[in-house]
C-alpha positions as CSV (number, residue, x, y, z in Angstrom):
1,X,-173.4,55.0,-44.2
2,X,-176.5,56.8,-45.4
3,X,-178.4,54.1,-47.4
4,X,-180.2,52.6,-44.5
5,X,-181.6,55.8,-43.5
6,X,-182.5,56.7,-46.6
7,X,-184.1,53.8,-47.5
8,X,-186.4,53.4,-44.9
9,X,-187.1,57.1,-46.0
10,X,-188.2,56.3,-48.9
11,X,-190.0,53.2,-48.6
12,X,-191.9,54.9,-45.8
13,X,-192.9,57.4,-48.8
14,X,-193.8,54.0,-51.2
15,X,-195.9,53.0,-48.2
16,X,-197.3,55.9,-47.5
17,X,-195.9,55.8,-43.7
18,X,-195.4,58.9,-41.9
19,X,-191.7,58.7,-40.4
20,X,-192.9,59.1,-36.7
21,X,-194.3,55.7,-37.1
22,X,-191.3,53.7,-38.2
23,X,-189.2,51.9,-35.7
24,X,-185.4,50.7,-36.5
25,X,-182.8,48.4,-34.3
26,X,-179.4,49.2,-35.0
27,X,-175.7,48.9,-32.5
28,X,-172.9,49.7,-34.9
29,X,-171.8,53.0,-36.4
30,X,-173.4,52.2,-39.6
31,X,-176.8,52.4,-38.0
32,X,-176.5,55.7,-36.7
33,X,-177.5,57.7,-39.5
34,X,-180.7,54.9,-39.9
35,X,-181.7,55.8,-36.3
36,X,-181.7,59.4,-36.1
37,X,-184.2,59.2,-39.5
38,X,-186.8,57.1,-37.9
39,X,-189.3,58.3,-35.7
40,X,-187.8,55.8,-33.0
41,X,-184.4,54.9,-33.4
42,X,-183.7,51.8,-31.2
43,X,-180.2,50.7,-29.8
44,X,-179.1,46.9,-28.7
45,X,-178.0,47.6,-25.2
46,X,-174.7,46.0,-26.6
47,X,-174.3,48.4,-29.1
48,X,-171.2,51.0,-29.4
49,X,-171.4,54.2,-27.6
50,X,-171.7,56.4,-30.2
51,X,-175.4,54.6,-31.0
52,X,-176.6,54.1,-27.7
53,X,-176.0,58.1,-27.5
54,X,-178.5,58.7,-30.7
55,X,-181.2,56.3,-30.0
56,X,-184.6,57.2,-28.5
57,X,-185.1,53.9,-26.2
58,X,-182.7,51.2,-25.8
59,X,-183.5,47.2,-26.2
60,X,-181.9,44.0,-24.4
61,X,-179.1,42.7,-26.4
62,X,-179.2,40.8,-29.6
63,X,-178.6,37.5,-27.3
64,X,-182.1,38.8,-25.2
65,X,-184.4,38.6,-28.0
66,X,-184.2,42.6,-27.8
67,X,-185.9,43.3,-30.8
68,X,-188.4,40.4,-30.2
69,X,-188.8,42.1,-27.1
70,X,-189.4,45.5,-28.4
71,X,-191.4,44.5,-30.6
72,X,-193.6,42.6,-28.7
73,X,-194.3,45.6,-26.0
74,X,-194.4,48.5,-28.4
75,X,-195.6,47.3,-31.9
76,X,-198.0,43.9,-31.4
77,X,-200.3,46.0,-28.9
């Protein structure tokens, strides 16, 4: 459940990207671990409880464009 998390751990080291600059999209209980080791951990609004409890900001569901979405208003500013 880790290896998410971890990776984007350590290609943020690769990359030389501090971890308060990377953003992740997750809804299931395997992403929960992945969120809370970004700097913004971002749940689908139909994601399960237990993930919209961890995440920093919550995006319109997978059938909104969320991440499109998210993207679009945080990232391509």
């Amino acid at each position: 459940e880790e290896e998410k998390g971890n990776a984007l751990v350590k290609l943020g080291e690769v990359l030389d990207i501090r971890m308060e600059e990377i953003m992740a999209f997750g809804d299931g209980n395997n992403d929960i671990q992945m969120l809370e080791a970004v700097g913004v951990g971002v749940a689908m609004a139909n994601s399960v409880p237990e993930v919209l409890a961890v995440a920093d900001m919550v995006a319109p569901s997978n059938n909104e464009d969320g991440v499109a979405k998210i993207i679009e208003e945080y990232v391509l500013v």
